[in-house]
N, C-alpha and C positions, 0 to 999 in steps of 0.2 A: 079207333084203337082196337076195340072186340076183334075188327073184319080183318085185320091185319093181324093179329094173333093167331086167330082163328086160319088164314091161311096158311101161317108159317109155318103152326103146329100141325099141319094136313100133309103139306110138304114132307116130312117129318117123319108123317104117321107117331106122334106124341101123344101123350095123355091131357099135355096143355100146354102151351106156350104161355111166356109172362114177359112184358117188355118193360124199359129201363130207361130212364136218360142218358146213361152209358153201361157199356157193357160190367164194368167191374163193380155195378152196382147191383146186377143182376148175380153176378159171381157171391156175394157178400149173402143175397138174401139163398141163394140155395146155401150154401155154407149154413148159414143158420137153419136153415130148411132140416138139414140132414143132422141139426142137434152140435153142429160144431160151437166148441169154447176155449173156454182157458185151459191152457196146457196140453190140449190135443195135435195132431203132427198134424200136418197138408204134405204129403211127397209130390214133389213138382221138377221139370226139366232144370237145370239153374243155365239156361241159355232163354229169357223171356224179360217182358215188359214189366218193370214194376209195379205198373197198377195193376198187376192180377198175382200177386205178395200183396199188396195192399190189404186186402180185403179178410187174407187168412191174419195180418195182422192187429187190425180192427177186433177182431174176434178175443186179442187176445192166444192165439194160436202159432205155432210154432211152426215156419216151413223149414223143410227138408230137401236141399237138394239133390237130383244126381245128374250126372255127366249123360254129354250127347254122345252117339257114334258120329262122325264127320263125312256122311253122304246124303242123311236127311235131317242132321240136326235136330231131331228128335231124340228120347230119353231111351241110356241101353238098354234094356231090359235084364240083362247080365248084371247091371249093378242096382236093383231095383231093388232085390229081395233083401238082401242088408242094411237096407235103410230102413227099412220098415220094423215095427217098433209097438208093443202093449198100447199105445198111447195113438198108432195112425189111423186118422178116423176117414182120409181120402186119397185117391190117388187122385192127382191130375194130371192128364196128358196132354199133351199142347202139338196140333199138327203145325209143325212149325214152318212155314212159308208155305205151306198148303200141300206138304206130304206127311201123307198116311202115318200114323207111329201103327211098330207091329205091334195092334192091339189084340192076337190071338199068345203071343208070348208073355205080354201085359197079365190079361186076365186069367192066366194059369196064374201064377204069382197071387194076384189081387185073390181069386178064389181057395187059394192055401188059408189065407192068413184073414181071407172072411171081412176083406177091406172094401168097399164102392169105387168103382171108378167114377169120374167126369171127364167128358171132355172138353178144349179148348180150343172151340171151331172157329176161334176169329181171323182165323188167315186161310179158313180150307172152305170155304160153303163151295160145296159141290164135287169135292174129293170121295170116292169110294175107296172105300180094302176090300179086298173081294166082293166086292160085286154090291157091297153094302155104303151105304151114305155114312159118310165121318157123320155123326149127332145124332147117329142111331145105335153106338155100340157100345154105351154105358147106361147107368143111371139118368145122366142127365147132361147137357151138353148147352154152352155156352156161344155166342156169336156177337161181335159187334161189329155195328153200322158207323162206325169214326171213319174222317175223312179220306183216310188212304187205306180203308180196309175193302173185300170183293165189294161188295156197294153200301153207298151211303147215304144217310136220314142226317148228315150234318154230324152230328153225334148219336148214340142211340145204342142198344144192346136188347138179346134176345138169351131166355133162358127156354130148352126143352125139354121136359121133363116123360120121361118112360117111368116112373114109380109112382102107384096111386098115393099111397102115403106122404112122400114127398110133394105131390104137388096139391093136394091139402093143405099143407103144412105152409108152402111157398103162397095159397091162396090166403091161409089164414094172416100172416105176417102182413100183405099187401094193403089186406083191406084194412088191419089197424095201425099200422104204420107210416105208410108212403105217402109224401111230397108229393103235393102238384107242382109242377112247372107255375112260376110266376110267367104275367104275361108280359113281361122286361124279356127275361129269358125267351123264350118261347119266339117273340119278335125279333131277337136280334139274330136268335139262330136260322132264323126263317132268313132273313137279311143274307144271314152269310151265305147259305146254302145258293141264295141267288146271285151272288157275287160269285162262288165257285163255278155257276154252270158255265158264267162268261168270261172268266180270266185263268180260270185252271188248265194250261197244255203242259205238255212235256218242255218245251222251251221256257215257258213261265215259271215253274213251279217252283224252281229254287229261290227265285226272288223273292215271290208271292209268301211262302213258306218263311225266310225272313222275315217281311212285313208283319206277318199276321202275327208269329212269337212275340215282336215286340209289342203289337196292339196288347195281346193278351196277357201280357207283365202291364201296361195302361189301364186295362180293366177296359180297353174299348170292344171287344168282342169277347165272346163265349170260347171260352178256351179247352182243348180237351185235357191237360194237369193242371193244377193251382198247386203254387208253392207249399201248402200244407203238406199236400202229400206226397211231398218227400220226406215227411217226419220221420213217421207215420203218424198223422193224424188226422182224425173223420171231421169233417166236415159237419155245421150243425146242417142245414142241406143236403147231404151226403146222399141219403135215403130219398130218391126223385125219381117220380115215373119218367112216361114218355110223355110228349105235349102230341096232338092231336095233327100238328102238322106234320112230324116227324114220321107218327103214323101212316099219313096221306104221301108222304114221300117214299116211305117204305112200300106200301101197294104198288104204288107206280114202278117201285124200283123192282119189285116182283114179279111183273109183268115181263122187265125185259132179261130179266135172271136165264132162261137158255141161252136166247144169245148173246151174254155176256160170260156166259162158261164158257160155249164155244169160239169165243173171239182167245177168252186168254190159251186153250188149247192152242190154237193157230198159232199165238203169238209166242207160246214157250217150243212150238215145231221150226220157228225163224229164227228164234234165238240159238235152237241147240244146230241147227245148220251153221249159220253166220260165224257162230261162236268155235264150232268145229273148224270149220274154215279158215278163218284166224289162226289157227293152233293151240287152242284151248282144251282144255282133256272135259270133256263131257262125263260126268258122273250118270253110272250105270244101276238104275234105281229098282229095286225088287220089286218082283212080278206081280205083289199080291198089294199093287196100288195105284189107282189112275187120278194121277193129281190134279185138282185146278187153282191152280198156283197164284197169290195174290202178288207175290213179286218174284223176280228170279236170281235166284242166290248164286253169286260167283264170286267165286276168292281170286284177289289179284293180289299183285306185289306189293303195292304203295298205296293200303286203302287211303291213309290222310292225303296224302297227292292228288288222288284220283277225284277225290269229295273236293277238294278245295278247286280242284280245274275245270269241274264240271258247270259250273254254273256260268262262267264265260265261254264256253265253246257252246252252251245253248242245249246243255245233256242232263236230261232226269235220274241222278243219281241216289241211289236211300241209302241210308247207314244201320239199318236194322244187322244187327244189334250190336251196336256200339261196346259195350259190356256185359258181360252175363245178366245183371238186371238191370236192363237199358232204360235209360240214356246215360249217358256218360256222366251227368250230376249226381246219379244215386249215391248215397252215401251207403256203398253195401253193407258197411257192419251195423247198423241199424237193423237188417235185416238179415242176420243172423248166416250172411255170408262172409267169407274172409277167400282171401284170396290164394289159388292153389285146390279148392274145394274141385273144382270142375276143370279142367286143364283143356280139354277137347274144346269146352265152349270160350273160356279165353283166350286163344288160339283163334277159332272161330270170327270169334269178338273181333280182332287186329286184324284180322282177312278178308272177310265176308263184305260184301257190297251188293247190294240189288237195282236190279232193271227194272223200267217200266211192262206191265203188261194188262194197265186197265184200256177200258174203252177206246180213251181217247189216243191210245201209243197204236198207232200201225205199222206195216213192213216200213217206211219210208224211216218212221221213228227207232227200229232196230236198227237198220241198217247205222244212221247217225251214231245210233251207241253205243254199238260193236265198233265201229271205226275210232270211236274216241277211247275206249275200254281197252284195245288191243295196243294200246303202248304201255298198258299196265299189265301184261302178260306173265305170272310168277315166273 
């Protein structure tokens, strides 16, 4: 656990790393880390996963959303400074599908009004803005290791922390706090993670990915949501390290982390050819970001068409992000969205479909997906 901290936070060049059983759990204790409570704002993109609302909800805290621009689905910047408010105690910014947000227009903003940024690196490990690593250009910066995120521990999350105060604060909270892993847990995640290295392909995955949701409404495997939280409600386990093996998976997975930046590089250079080829309008993404992209965002005509055909013609198709706070069950007004708030990302929401581009997706596997993708051409 230490050795695996110890190298993330190196990576990093951090003041410390802290690891989680999931990442939104990791999200929860820097929140409190930074003094977050009741009545305080979180300004956040409202095009993101609801388990990272979850946590500012838990708090008793209030998010705040604002609208993407519609090339990197990232948060404008231009509607930033209006939301903020006596009461914002954080910005969050979320690289979303693993581009850059301009964090140089961000933190003029954030530095007016004397607010922290964090960031939300669970779809960009390995993304730089100039010349700089996404989870080096705030306070403190987020990542999880869930199944379909850049790599995986089964489940799992990493907090990085660049302020000595904060990661004090983030130490003190752990050590009187935090949940072990039971070893029920801990074993059955081990289980699955051995089950995914054998059954998990591009042609699998839609099946598999059924299967496994319904286990996890069974209670036969370790799920990454439980119906609670979609309330919003914490869990009395909520608050869970990482188990030892996840750690041991994580090292390993660390090891193969360049060549696994440079495979998704390769794989998003086949897609934007393939894709062009096709007749697809390839979005023209600003200078000041070299992505590595955990999926590859493409809007077609008939997203529900496209998801529903995909899994008989033997095509890895994602829905990220179904609704501004995805998955499509969230009950947004719990969460202090209504509908209309964010227009670019509900728009987004009904368009946007994602490719594969982990390890196991090679040129043979584009090819396949572009050929199935381009009858859904807007």
């Amino acid at each position: 656990m230490d050795n695996f901290e110890k190298q993330f936070s190196n990576y990093f060049k951090a003041k410390k790393a802290f690891s989680f059983w999931k990442a939104r759990v990791g999200l929860y204790a820097l929140l409190r880390a930074m003094g977050g409570g009741p009545g305080d704002e979180v300004v956040l993109p409202g095009y993101t996963c609801v388990m990272d609302v979850n946590p500012i909800k838990y708090l008793g805290a209030i998010p705040v959303y604002v609208d993407i621009e519609p090339v990197t689905y990232n948060m404008r910047p231009e509607l930033l400074e209006e939301k903020i408010t006596a009461r914002t105690k954080v910005i969050l910014v979320q690289h979303t599908y693993g581009y850059a947000c301009d964090i140089d227009a961000i933190r003029g903003i954030a530095n007016r009004h004397n607010v922290p940024i964090v960031e939300d690196c669970c779809l960009a490990l390995g993304t730089t803005y100039k010349d700089r690593l996404c989870g080096t250009l705030g306070k403190a910066a987020y990542f999880s290791f869930q199944w379909n995120k850049p790599f995986t521990t089964g489940l799992g999350g990493m907090v990085v922390v660049h302020d000595e105060r904060i990661a004090e604060s983030m130490q003190k909270l752990r050590d009187e706090e935090l949940i072990t892993p039971s070893a029920k847990a801990s074993f059955m995640l081990w289980a699955q993670r051995c089950v995914y290295r054998t059954v998990i392909y591009p042609r699998t995955t839609a099946f598999i990915t059924n299967l496994f949701r319904w286990m996890t409404k069974k209670g036969l495997v370790v799920g990454s949501s439980s119906c609670s939280e979609f309330c919003p409600e914490k869990a009395d386990d909520f608050f869970m390290g990482m188990s030892d093996s996840q750690a041991k998976a994580g090292l390993a997975q660390l090891k193969k982390l360049d060549k696994n930046i440079a495979h998704r590089r390769k794989m998003r250079k086949i897609y934007d050819d393939l894709l062009s080829d096709a007749g697809f309008a390839i979005p023209r993404l600003p200078d000041y970001m070299d992505p590595v992209l955990v999926r590859y965002p493409l809007r077609v005509s008939d997203k529900q068409a496209a998801l529903a055909a995909a899994p008989e013609a033997g095509v890895e198709i994602g829905s990220w992000f179904e609704c501004p706070l995805h998955p499509i069950e969230t009950p947004m007004h719990l969460y202090n969205y209504e509908n209309g708030m964010c227009p670019e990302a509900e728009k987004a929401s009904l368009e946007v479909v994602n490719l594969p581009l982990h390890p196991r997706a090679g040129e043979s596997t584009a090819k396949r997906t572009v050929e199935f993708i381009k009858k859904f051409k807007p």
